[in-house]
Steps between C-alpha positions, in 0.01 A plus 500: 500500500586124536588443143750191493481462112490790229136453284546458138420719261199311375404484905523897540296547131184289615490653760454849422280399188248370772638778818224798526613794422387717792850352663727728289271765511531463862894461493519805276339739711685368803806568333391842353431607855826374668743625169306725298686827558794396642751410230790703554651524141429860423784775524280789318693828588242735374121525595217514302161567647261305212465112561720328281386184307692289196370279280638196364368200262645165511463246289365116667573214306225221507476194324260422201420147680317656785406891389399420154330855534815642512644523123787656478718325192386233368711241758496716797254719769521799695299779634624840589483629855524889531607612891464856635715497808499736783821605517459617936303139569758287234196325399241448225232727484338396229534187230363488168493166308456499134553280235862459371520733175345770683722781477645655826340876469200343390499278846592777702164703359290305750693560815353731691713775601473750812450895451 
């Protein structure tokens, strides 16, 4: 790539405030394509014919200084990402953000779910 000197932080953070985002829409699907159902960690011994999905929340830390939006106590900010991963693919079929004090089965009511 020709890089003699590592950017700082502040370097790499300017630049992605002001880098359109098509670009890592553009990497993700690349990489979807090239990875998406090849990871190799499964050793299921038993079959089962329905598509399997789980569903996960995390919780992302964000600071009061730049998300005021997103109150979570009164010194620190979060929202709450709820993930339903396809277990064959290994990857996120759906993401629900809410707000930080929203409950997990309450975020998972608005993924949508497959018959």
């Amino acid at each position: 790539m020709g890089i003699t000197k590592v950017p700082s932080k502040s370097s790499v953070s300017y630049q992605n405030k002001h880098r359109d985002h098509n670009l890592f829409k553009d990497y993700y699907f690349c990489l979807l394509e090239s990875l998406g159902q090849q990871a190799g960690f499964k050793q299921v011994k038993f079959r089962i014919k329905s598509k399997i999905f789980l569903l996960d929340s995390t919780t992302i830390s964000l600071g009061l200084s730049l998300f005021d939006w997103a109150k979570y106590k009164t010194a620190k900010g979060a929202v709450k990402m709820h993930t339903l991963l396809d277990y064959d693919g290994n990857l996120p079929a759906y993401v629900n953000i809410t707000n930080s004090k929203t409950a997990d089965n309450r975020g998972a009511y608005k993924v949508p779910l497959v018959k």
